[in-house]
C-alpha positions in Angstrom: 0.0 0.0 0.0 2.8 2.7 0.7 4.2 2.3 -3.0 0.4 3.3 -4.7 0.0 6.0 -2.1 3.3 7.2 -3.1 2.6 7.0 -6.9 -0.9 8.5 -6.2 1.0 11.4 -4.7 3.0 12.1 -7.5 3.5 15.2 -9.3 1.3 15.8 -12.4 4.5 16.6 -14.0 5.8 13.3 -13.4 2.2 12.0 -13.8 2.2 12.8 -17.5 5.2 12.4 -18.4 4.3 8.9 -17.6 1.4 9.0 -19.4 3.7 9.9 -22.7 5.8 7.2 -22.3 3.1 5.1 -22.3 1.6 6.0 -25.1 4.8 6.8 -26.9 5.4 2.4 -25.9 1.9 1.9 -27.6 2.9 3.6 -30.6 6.1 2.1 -30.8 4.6 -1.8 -30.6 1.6 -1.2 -33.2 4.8 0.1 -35.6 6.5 -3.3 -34.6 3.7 -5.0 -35.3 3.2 -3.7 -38.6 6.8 -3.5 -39.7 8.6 -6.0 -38.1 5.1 -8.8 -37.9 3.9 -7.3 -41.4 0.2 -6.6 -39.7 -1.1 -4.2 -42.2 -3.1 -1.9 -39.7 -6.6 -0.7 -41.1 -8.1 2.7 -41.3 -9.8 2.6 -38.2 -6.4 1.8 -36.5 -4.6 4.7 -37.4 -7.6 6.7 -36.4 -6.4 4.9 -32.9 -3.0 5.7 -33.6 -3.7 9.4 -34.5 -5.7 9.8 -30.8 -2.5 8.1 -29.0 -0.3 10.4 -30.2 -2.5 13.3 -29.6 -3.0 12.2 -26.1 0.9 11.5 -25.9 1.5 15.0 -27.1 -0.6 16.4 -24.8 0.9 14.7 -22.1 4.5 15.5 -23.1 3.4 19.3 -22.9 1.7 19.0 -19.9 5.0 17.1 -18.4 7.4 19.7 -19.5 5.0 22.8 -18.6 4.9 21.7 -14.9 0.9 22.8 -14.3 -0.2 24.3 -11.3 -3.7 22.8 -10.1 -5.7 24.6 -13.0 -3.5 23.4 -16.1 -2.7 20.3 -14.9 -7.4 20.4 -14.8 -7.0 22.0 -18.4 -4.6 18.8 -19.8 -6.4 16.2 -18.1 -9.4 17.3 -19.8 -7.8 17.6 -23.5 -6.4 14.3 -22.8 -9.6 12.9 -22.0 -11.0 14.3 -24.8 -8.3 12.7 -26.9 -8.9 9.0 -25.0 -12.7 9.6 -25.3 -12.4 9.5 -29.4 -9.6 7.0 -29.6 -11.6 5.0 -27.4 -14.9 5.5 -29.1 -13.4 4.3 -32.3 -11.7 1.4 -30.5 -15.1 0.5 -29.2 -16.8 0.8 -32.9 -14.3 -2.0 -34.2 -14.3 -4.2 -31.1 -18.4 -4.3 -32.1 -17.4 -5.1 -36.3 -15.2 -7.7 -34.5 -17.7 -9.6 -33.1 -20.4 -9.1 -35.5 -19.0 -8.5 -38.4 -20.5 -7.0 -41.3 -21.4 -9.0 -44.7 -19.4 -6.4 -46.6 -16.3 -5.1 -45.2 -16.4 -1.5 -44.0 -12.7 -0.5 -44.0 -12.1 -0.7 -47.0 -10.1 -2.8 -50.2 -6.6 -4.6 -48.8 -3.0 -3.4 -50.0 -2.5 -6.0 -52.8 -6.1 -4.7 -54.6 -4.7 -0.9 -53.8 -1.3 -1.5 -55.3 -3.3 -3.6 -58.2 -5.6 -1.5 -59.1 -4.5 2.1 -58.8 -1.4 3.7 -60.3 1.2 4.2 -57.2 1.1 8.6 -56.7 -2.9 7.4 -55.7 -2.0 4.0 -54.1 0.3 5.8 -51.3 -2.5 8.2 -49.7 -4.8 5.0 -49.3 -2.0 3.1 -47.6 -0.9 5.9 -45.1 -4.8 5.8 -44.2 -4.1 2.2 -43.9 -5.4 -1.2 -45.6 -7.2 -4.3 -44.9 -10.6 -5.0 -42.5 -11.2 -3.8 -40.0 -13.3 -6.6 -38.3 -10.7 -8.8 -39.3 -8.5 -10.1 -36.1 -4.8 -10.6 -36.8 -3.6 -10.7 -33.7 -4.6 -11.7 -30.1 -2.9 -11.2 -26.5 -4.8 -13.2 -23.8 -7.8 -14.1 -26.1 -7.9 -10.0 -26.9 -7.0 -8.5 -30.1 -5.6 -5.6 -31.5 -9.0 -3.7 -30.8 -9.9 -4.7 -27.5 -6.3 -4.2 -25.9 -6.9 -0.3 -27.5 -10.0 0.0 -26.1 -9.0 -1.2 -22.5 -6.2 1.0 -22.8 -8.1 4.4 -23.9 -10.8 3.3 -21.3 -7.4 3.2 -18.5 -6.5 7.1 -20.5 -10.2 7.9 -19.7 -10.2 7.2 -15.9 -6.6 8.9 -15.8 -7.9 11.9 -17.5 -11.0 11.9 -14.3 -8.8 11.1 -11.9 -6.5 14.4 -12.6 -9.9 16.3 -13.1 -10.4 15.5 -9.5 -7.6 15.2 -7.3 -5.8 17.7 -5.3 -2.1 18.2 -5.3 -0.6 17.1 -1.6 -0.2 19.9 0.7 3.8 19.8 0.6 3.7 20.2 -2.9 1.2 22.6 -2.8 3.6 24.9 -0.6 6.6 24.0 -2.6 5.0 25.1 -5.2 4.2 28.7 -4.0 7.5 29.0 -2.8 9.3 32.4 -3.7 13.2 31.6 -5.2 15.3 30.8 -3.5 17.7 34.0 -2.2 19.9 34.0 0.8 19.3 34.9 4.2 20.2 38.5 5.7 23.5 38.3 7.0 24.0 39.0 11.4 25.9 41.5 11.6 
């Protein structure tokens, strides 16, 4: 219990500069498994990527920025906002996953784009990613690509409440307003 009171009492500097490594983590494994697994990632998971790095970003400022107790409100909404529409998308194609539509809604794979369409127009479809989007690829304790988004945007969510609400310790508090330091009158 004293090492989560500790982390509960953390900074939010520190607190979101976690947050960005996080995500920044997240990032970094979906590009892993695309490059390294050759998972081709579908629109609707670069929408996902898009909303972690927007909420990374917005961690990464609010890190170096140090908020007092009204920033650090002001980030933790933004970033909520970010997790809210990652997570709602997350949510959309975690439903097409387990009922998926009769006609895929994502979109034609890479091999039919690279086919079909001379490369200058092929490369704008593939940044906005191939493939469908119901289709799962990939699992990690029976939960794919989809669901381990959506658990993690819902984690950003609570994150993003939790800073809404909480209120900086007391010592920091007084660090905090504490003038620069100067040194003391000299005894003469």
């Amino acid at each position: 219990m004293p090492l989560l009171h500790t982390l509960l009492r953390l900074p939010a500097r520190v607190l979101y500069l976690a947050l960005f490594v996080s995500a920044i983590g997240l990032l970094g494994f979906g590009l892993y498994l695309q490059h390294v697994k050759g998972l081709e990632p579908c629109p609707m998971c670069i929408m996902q990527r898009y909303a972690f790095l927007g909420v990374a970003l917005i961690a990464l400022v609010g890190g170096l920025h140090g908020p007092g107790q009204t920033g650090s409100r002001v980030y933790a909404a933004l970033i909520g906002l970010g997790a809210l529409t990652g997570g709602s998308i997350a949510a959309r194609q975690t439903w097409m996953q387990l009922y998926p539509p009769e006609i895929p809604e994502c979109g034609p794979g890479l091999e039919f784009m690279l086919e079909s369409f001379p490369l200058g127009e092929a490369l704008p479809m593939i940044f906005r990613g191939a493939g469908d989007c119901a289709a799962i690829d990939w699992t990690f304790l029976g939960l794919s690509i989809a669901n381990w988004s959506l658990v993690t945007f819902s984690a950003t969510v609570a994150f993003a409440l939790w800073m809404l609400v909480r209120r900086e310790p007391a010592w920091l508090r007084r660090a905090l307003r504490r003038e620069p330091w100067s040194e003391p009158p000299r005894r003469t």
